[in-house]
DOPA-161976 format. One line per 5 residues: number of its first residue (from 1); for each residue z, y, x of C-alpha. Coordinates in nm, 2 decimals. Layout:
<rs>
NUM	Z/Y/X ~ ...
</rs>
This chain:
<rs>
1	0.00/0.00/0.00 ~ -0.10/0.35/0.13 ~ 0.21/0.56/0.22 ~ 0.25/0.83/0.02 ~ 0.48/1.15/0.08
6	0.65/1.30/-0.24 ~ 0.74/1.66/-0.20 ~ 1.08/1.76/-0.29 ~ 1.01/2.10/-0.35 ~ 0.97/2.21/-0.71
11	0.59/2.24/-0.81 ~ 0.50/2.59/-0.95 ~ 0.42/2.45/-1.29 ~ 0.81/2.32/-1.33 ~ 0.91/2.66/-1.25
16	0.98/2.94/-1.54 ~ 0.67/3.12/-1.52 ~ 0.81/3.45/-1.74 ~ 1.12/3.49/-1.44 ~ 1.01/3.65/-1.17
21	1.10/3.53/-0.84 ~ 1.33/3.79/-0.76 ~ 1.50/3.81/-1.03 ~ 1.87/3.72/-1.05 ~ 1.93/3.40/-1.21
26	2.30/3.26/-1.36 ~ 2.43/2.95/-1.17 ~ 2.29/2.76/-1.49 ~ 1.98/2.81/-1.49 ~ 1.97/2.76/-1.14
31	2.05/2.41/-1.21 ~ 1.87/2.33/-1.45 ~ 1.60/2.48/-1.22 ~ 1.71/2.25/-0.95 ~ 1.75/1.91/-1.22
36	1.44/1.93/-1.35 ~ 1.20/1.86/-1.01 ~ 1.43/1.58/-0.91 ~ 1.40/1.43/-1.30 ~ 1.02/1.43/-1.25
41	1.04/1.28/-0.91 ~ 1.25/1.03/-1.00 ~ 1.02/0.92/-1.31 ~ 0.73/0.90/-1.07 ~ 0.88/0.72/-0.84
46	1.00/0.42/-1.07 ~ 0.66/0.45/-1.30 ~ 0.47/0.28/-1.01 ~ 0.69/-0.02/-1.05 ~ 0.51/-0.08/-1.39
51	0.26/-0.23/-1.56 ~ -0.06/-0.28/-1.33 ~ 0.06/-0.03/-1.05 ~ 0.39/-0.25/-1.01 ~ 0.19/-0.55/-0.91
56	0.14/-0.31/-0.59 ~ 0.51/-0.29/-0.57 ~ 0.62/-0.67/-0.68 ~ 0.37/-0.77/-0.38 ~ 0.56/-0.55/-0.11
61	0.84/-0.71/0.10 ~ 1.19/-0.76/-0.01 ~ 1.30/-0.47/0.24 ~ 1.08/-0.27/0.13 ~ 1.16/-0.28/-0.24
66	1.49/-0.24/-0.16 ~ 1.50/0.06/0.00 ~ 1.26/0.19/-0.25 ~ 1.50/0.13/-0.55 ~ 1.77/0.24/-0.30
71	1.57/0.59/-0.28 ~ 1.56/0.62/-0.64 ~ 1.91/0.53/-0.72 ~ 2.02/0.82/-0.44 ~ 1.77/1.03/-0.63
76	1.92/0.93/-0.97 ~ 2.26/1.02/-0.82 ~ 2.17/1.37/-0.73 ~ 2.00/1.40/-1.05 ~ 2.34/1.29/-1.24
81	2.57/1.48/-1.03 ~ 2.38/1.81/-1.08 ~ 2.36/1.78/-1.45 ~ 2.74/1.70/-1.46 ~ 2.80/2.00/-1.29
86	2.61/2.20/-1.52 ~ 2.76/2.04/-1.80 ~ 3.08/2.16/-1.63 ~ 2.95/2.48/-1.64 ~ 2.87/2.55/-1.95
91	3.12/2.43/-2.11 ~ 3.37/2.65/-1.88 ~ 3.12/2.95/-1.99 ~ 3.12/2.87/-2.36 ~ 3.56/2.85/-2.34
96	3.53/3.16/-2.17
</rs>
């Protein structure tokens, strides 16, 4: 299987088009900001172990898969942790 490199920085079209970039934004929606790139990286990255393009990744080496579906269970864990701190977040701003 070709390697392929997956970019970690958000893509313009996931960004808020009607902010500009030098705006100020709240500590929210800079993580929701942050959540949503990582989301969509994550769904990528597991949608290839599906259907006809996961024969590609059942054929790999144990090792390989491994530290494939290690990669996206450290990328699901970032994903989780940020959306429990926004949760956090907003609820401290809603009690405040």
């Amino acid at each position: 299987m070709p390697e392929t490199l997956i970019s970690t920085k958000p893509s313009p079209s996931t960004r808020d088009l009607t902010t500009p970039d030098d705006a100020p934004r709240s500590p929210s929606r800079q993580l929701q900001e942050d959540i949503q790139p990582h989301q969509l990286q994550l769904r990528a990255l597991l949608a290839v172990t599906l259907d006809e393009q996961g024969c590609m990744f059942r054929i790999q080496s144990k090792e390989m898969r491994d530290s494939f579906l290690l990669a996206c269970s450290v990328m699901g864990d970032e994903v989780r942790q940020l959306a429990q701190v926004l949760h956090t977040r907003l609820q401290a701003s809603h009690t405040a």
